[in-house]
N, C-alpha and C positions, 0 to 999 in steps of 0.2 A: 454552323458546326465548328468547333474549337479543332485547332491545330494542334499537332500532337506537342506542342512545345509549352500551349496555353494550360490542356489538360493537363501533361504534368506537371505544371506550376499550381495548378488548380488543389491535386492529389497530394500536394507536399503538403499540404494547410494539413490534411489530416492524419498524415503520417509525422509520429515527431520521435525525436533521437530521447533519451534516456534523461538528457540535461533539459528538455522540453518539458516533457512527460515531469519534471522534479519542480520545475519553476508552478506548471500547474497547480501543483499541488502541496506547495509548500503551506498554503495559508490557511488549506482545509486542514493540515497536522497541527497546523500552532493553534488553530480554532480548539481541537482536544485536550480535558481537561488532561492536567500534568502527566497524573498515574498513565490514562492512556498514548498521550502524546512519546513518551519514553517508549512504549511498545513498540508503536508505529514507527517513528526514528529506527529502532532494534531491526524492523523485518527489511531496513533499508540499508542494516550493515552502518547507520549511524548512531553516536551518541547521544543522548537527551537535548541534548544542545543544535541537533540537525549536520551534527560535523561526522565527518569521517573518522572513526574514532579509533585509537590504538589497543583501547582495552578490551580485547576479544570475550574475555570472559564475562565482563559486565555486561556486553554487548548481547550474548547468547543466553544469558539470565534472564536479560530485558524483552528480549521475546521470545524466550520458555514460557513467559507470564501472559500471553497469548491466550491459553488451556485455563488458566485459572479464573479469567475475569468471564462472566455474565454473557447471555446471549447478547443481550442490547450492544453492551460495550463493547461487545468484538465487531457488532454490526458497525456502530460508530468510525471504529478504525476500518474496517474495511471499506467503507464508504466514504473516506476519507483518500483509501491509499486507491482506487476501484471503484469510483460513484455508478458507472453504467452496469455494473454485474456484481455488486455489493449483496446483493439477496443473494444472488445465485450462488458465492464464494462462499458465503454464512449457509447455504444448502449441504455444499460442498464438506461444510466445515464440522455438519453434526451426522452427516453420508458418516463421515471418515471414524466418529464416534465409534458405529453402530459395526463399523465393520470388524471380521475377526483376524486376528491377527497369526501370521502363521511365520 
């Protein structure tokens, strides 16, 4: 049996901070072709470039264009930004379509 000191060293492995969770998955975004890859950066509050970006506007353009592109390709970024629940978000994503709005 693990000591509770082992276990939580054990639990950290799978819990990670924000700058973890970004290192992850920096290579599945640069993997996306450009068009998308620009979104993906946008839903992270960065630039095309992966930076933190100061141009707010460009930034909220770039993923407004979220709604515009194709089932496939939003499944791309989401599974990109999301690999374990990538369907599920793209379930989520056309739920939010159908619903009506008040």
């Amino acid at each position: 049996m693990l000591k509770r000191e082992q276990a939580s060293q054990e639990l950290q492995k799978f819990f990670s901070t924000p700058e973890i969770w970004l290192e992850r998955h920096q290579t599945a975004i640069a993997d996306l072709p450009d068009s998308l890859r620009e979104i993906a950066w946008a839903l992270l509050r960065k630039d095309q470039n992966g930076i933190y970006g100061q141009n707010w506007e460009e930034i909220s353009k770039s993923a407004n264009r979220l709604g515009e592109v194709n089932a496939k390709e939003r499944y791309q970024i989401f599974e990109a930004l999301c690999p374990l629940i990538a369907k599920y978000v793209e379930a989520g994503w056309q739920l939010h379509q159908r619903l009506p709005y008040q």
